[in-house]
N, C-alpha and C positions, 0 to 999 in steps of 0.2 A: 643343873640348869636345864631348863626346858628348851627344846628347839622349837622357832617359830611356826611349821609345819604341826607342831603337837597342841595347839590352842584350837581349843572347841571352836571358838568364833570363827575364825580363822579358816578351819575346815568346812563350817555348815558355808560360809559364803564362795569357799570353793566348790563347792557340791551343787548352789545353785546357781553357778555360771557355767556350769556343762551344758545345759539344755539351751542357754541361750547361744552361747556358741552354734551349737551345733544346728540351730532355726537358722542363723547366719549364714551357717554354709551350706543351709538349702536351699533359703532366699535369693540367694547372690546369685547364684545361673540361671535362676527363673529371669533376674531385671538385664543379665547380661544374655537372654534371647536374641536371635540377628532376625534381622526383620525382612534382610533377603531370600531369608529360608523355602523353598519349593522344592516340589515335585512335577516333572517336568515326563510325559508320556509320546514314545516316538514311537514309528514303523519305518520299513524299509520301505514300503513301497501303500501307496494309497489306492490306486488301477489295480487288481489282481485277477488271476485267472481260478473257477471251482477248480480246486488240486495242488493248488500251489502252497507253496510253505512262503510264512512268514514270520517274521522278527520283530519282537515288539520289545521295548526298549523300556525300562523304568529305572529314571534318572533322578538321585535324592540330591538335591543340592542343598550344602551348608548346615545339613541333617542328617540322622542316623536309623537304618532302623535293625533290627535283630530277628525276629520272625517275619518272615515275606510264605506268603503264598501264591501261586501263580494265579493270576486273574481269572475268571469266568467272563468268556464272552460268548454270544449268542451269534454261531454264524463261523466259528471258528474252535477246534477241535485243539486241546495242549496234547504236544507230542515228548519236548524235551525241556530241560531249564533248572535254573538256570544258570549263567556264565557271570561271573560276576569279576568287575574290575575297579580298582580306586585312583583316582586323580586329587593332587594338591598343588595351585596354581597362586602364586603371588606375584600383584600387579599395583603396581604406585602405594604400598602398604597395604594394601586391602588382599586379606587371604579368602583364595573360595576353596573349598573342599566338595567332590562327587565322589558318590557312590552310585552304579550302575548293576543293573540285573538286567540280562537280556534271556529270552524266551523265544521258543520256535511253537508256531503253531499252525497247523494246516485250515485253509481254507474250504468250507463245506457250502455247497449250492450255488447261488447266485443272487444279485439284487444287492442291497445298500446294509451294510454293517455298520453298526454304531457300538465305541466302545467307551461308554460312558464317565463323567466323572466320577473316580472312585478316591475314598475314605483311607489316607493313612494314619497307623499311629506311630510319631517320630518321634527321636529325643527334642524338637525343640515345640512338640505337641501335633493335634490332628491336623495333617493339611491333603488338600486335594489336589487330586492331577487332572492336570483338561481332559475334554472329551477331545477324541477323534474320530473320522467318520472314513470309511472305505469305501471301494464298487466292486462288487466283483461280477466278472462276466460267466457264461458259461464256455466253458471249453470246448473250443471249434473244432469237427469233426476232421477226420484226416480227406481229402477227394484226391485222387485217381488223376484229375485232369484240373491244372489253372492256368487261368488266361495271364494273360505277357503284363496287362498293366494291373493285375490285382495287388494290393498291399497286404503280406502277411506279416511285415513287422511291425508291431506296435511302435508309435512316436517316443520316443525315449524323456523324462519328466527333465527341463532346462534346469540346471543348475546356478545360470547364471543369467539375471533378468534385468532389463530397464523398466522403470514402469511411470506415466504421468498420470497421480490419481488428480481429480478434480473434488471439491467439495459441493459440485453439484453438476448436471450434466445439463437440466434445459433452467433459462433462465431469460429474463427480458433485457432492453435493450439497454444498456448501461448497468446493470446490475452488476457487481462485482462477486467474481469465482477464485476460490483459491486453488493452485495447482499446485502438485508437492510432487517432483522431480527425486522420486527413490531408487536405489539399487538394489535388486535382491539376490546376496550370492551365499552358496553352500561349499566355500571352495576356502581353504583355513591360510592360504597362503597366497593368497591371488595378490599385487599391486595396479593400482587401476593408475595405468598411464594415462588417458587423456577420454573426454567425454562431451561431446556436443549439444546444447540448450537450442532446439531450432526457434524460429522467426515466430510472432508470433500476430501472423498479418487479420488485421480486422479488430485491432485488439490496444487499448492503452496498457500498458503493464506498468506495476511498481514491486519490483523486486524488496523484500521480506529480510532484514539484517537477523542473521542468525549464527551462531558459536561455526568452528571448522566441523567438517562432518565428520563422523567417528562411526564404526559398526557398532550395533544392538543387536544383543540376539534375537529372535523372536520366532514364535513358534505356528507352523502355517499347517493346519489339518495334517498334525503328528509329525511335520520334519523342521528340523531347525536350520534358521534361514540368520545371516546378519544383513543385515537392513543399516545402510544408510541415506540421511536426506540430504541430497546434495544443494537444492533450491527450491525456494519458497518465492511464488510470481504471484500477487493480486492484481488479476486483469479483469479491465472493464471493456466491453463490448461496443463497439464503436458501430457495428454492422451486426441488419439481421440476418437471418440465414443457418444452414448447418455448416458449421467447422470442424478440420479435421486433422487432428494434433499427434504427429506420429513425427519421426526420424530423429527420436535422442538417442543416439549413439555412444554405445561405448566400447573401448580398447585397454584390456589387460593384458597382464603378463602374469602366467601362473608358474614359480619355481617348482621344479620335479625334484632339484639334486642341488647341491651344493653350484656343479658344472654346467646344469642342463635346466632347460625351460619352455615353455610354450606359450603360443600369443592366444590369444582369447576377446571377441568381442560378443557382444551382445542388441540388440535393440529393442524397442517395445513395440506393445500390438495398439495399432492406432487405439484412439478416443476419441469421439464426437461430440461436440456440443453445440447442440440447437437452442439459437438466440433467436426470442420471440418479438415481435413489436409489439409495443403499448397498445393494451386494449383498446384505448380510447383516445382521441387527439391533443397533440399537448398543447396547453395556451402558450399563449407568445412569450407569457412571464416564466416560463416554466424553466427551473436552473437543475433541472436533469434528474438522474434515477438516485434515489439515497432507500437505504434501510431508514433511517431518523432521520429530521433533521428542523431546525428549529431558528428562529431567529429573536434575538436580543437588541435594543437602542440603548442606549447612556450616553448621559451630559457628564463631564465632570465636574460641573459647577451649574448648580440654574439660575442665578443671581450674581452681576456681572455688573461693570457697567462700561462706558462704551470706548470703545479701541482698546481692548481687554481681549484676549483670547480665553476662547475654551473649544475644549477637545470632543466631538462626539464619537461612539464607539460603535460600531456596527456588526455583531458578532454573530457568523453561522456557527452555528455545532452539532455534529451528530457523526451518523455513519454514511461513507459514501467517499467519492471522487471529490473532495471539497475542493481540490486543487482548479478543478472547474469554473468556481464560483468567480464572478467577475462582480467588479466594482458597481455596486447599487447606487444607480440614477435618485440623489435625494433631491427634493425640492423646496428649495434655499430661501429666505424673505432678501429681495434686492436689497436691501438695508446692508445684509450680511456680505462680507470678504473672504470666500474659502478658497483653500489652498487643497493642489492633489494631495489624492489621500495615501497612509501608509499604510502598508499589508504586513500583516504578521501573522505568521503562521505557526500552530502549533498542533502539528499532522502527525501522529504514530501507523507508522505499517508492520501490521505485526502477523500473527497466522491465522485471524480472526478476522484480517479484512484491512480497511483503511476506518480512523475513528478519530475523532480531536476536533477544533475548529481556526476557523480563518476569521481573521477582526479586520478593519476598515477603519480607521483614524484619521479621520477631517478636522483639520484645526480653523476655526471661522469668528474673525472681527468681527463686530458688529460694528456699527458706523452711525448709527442712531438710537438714543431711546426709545423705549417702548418693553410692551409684551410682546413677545414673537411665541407663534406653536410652530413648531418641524413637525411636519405627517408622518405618519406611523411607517414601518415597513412591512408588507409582506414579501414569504418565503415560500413561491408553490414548487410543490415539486413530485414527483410517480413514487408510491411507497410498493414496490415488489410485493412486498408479504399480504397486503391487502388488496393489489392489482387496482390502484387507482392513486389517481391525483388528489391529494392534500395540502392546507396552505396553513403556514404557522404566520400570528400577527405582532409585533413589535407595537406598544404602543404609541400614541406622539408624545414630544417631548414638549416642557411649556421657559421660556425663557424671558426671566425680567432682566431687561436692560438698562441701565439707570446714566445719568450726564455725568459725566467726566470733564475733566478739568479743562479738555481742548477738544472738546467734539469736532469732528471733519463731518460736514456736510447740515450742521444744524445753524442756528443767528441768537447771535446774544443780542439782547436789547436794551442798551441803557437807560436811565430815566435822567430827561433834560429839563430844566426851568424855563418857562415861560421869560423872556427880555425884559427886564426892568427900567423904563426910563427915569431915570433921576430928577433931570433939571429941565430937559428939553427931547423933545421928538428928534431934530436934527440937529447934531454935533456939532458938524464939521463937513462942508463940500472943498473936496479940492476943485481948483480951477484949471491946475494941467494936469489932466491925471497922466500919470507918468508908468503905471502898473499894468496897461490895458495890453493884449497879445497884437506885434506887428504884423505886418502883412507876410513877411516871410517864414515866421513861427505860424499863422495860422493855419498858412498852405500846406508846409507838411503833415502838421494835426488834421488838415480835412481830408485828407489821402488815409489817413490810419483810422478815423470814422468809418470810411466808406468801405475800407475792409475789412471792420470789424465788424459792419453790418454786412457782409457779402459773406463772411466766414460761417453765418450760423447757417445758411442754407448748405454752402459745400459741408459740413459736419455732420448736417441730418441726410444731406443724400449718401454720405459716405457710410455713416451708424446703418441707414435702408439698405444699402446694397451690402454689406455685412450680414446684418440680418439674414436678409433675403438668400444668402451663401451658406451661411448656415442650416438655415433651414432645407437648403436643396440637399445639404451634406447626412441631415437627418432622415431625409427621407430616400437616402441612396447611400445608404450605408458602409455595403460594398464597395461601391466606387469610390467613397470617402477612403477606405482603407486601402485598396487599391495606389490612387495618389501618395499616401502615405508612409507606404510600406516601408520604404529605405531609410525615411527618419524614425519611423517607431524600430526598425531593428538596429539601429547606430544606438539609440536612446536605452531598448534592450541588453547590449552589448557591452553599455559603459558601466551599468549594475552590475554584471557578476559575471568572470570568466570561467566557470567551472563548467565541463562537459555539457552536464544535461543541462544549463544555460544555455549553450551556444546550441543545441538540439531545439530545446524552444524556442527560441529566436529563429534558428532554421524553418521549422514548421509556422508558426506564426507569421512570417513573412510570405512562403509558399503558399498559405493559406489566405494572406493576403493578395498578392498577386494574381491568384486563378479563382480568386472571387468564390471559392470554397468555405463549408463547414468542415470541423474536424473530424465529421464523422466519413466524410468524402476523399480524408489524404492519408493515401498509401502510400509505400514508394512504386511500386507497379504502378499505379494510375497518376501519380506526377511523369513519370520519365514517359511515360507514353504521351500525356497532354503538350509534356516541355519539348518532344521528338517530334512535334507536328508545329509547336509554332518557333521553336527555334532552334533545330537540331546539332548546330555548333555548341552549344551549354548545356544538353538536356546530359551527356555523357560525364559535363563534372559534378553537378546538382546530383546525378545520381554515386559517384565517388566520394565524394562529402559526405553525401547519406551513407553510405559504408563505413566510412570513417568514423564519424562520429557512433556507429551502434558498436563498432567494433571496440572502440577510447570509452563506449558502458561499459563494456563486459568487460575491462581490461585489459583488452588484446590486441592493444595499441599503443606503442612508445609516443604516437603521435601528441605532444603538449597543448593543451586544450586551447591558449594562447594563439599556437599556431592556426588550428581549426576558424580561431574566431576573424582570426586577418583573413584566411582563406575566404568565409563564409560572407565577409567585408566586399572583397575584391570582387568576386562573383556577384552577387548583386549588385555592385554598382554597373558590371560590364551586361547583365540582366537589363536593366533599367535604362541602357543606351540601346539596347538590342530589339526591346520588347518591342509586339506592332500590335 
């Protein structure tokens, strides 16, 4: 009997599944390549002195390579090399593997080294290592004689840095800047106990929701640094002027030993940013500084008929501080019944700015048939990138309104017959009419004549001097808001207990009472104005304002609840006080 192995077929179709095996298992590392794969180029030192020795570092991560030759650079002489070490690190399952070559090489002349990207070939293929760039100085002469305040030590390169970068440094007045509150530290075991975000006066801010911060490595002209972002601020400029953003602090503790450690802080080098004014003057209509922004109308019905609601939509959208944007003055046919309108907001803050829009939802009766048009809206406002005022148009709206079963304010009219006489013109006269109104029925009837003709005058002078109240209140806007102030922030207060609620309601009322814009209210410049006109409250107005910035950041058990009685109490004892 033959064995299975001894069949021609058998064998030729084992003969050609070698080759393809064997493609397989050359394929298969190719698609199992890691895509973290790099080469990563360090020195010890980027400042150097002609003469000095240097260390240059070549780091394979997640790669391999097998002939290395030491680098050619221009500016620097190979003296030894190299030293070579292996590290294998595994973290949350993800394994990284290094290989390391380090090199000594002397420093020749002076002037600016550059040690280019250069060309490896690795097992997981050719990749590049960054350029890095050096100084070198010339080597100071020995003198005989120096003075008491000469500096011969060089400043030593910080290991451990705060830094506030901005996404731009000059910009106009309401333009929104992102700042990105980084760490940058060289230090493998540092714990950063505590770290201060200063104030950021002349400034709206909207804090940026982003993951818990975590070190990145990252590599800064040849030395490796881990970098993390601790906060992301999109502020908008409430004032012009130069500003000057410095004092973010920070406090580490670096372990030495198991037993032993040391504290460690840091701060950053200020930053400036010069806020410009509007080239040009802004019209009265003007709803402030946006990158975009754009305006939308919609009905949600155009055909209706009457005492019937319908909803109209009034939609900003773009980029900017929309949270600005205040309720659009629409103009109504008195025919119509509208009700305040609702605000909804659908605002993202992200690292790119503020973006989304704000809608305006009027719900409006009509009361009579007819055609009605709503006017169109415009939307002007400063576009930064183009340095000038632009206006987007909304167009009008057309609404038929048709009669409904019980129209309020319209007359039905029935249709009557003319009197038919029968038999005769006159029926029937009574002789005692007995139905006619007595003298004591007519006298109270002639008392309620007389004042229902006296009533229309008191009604129109009452609607005139209305009128006329209103219109003062238009044209004193301020002072309107002023009077006001304690009912619109009670009216504030019953919406929404959450922090930055009871902040706006805070400022919003402030802003009412000292007859300010918000480009006007600091807390510096309230407790100065409130310390002159009423120095017994300007000290809890400014307490509360503490409180509340402190219940932002979190660093407050204060219950936002509590804030809002407070913020209650104190305006109304405001309100008794004021002169």
């Amino acid at each position: 009997m033959k064995k299975i192995g001894d069949i021609p077929a058998l064998n030729a179709l084992r003969l050609s599944l070698w080759p393809l095996l064997w493609l397989v298992g050359f394929v298969a590392p190719v698609h199992a390549q890691r895509e973290d794969s790099r080469v990563e180029l360090t020195v010890n030192a980027t400042e150097v002195q002609s003469g000095d020795m240097l260390r240059l570092t070549l780091t394979f991560v997640n790669c391999k390579i097998r002939n290395i030759d030491p680098p050619e650079v221009k500016g620097l002489e190979f003296r030894m090399g190299p030293s070579t070490s292996n590290s294998t690190s595994w973290v949350n399952g993800v394994t990284t593997s290094e290989q390391r070559y380090t090199y000594n090489y002397k420093v020749l002349g002076s002037g600016e080294v550059t040690i280019p990207a250069l060309s490896w070939k690795t097992s997981e293929g050719p990749l590049r290592s960054n350029p890095v760039r050096l100084f070198a100085s010339g080597r100071a002469q020995p003198s005989r004689t120096k003075s008491r305040n000469s500096q011969t030590q060089k400043q030593p390169v910080r290991d451990l840095v705060t830094a506030i970068e901005p996404s731009k440094r000059t910009l106009y007045l309401g333009e929104p800047v992102v700042l990105n509150y980084r760490i940058y530290n060289r230090y493998n075991n540092l714990d950063v106990r505590n770290y201060d975000i200063p104030e950021l006066d002349g400034f709206w801010k909207e804090t940026v929701d982003m993951p818990e911060a975590r070190w990145e490595p990252q590599l800064i002209n040849g030395k490796r640094y881990n970098v993390a972002t601790v906060r992301k601020i999109v502020a908008f400029p409430q004032q012009t002027g130069t500003f000057e953003l410095k004092d973010f602090d920070l406090v580490g503790y670096m372990r030495v030993n198991f037993f032993e450690g040391r504290e460690l802080t840091a701060t950053c080098d200020p930053v400036k940013l010069e806020v410009l004014p509007l080239p040009e003057a802004a019209p009265s209509s003007s709803l402030g500084t946006f990158v975009e922004l754009s305006v939308t109308q919609k009905a949600s019905i155009d055909s209706l008929n009457t005492n019937e609601a319908v909803t109209v939509a009034v939609t900003y959208r773009g980029r900017g501080n929309l949270k600005f944007i205040r309720e659009p003055e629409l103009v109504w046919p008195s025919e119509f019944e509208v009700f305040d309108a609702e605000v909804e907001d659908q605002i993202n803050i992200t690292s790119q700015g503020e973006r989304g829009s704000r809608t305006f939802k009027f719900v409006a009766i009509p009361r009579a048939p007819g055609t009605y048009t709503l006017p169109g809206v415009e939307a002007t406002y400063f576009n930064p990138l183009r340095a000038k005022h632009m206006t987007s148009l909304a167009p009008a709206l057309t609404l038929k309104v048709g009669a409904g079963e019980a129209s309020i304010g319209g007359v039905s009219f029935n249709h009557q017959q003319d009197i038919q006489v029968l038999n005769q013109d006159i029926r029937h006269i009574e002789l005692k009419p007995s139905r006619f109104l007595s003298r004591e029925t007519w006298a109270w009837r002639v008392w309620v004549l007389v004042l229902l003709f006296l009533a229309g005058p008191v009604i129109y002078g009452a609607a005139a001097t209305r009128r006329n109240a209103k219109s003062s209140e238009a044209q004193d806007r301020l002072g309107t808001r002023h009077k006001r102030a304690l009912r619109a922030l009670n009216s504030q207060l019953k919406q929404g207990q959450s922090a930055e609620d009871v902040g706006e309601a805070m400022e919003q009322y402030l802003m009412a009472k000292l007859k300010w814009e918000r480009s006007a209210l600091t807390r510096e410049a309230v407790h100065a104005t409130l310390n002159n006109t009423m120095p017994s409250l300007a000290a809890e107005w400014d307490a509360l304002w503490n409180a509340l910035e402190m219940q932002r950041y979190g660093a407050s058990t204060i219950k936002a609840d509590d804030l809002a009685e407070t913020l209650r109490s104190l305006a109304q004892r405001t309100e008794q006080a004021w002169t």
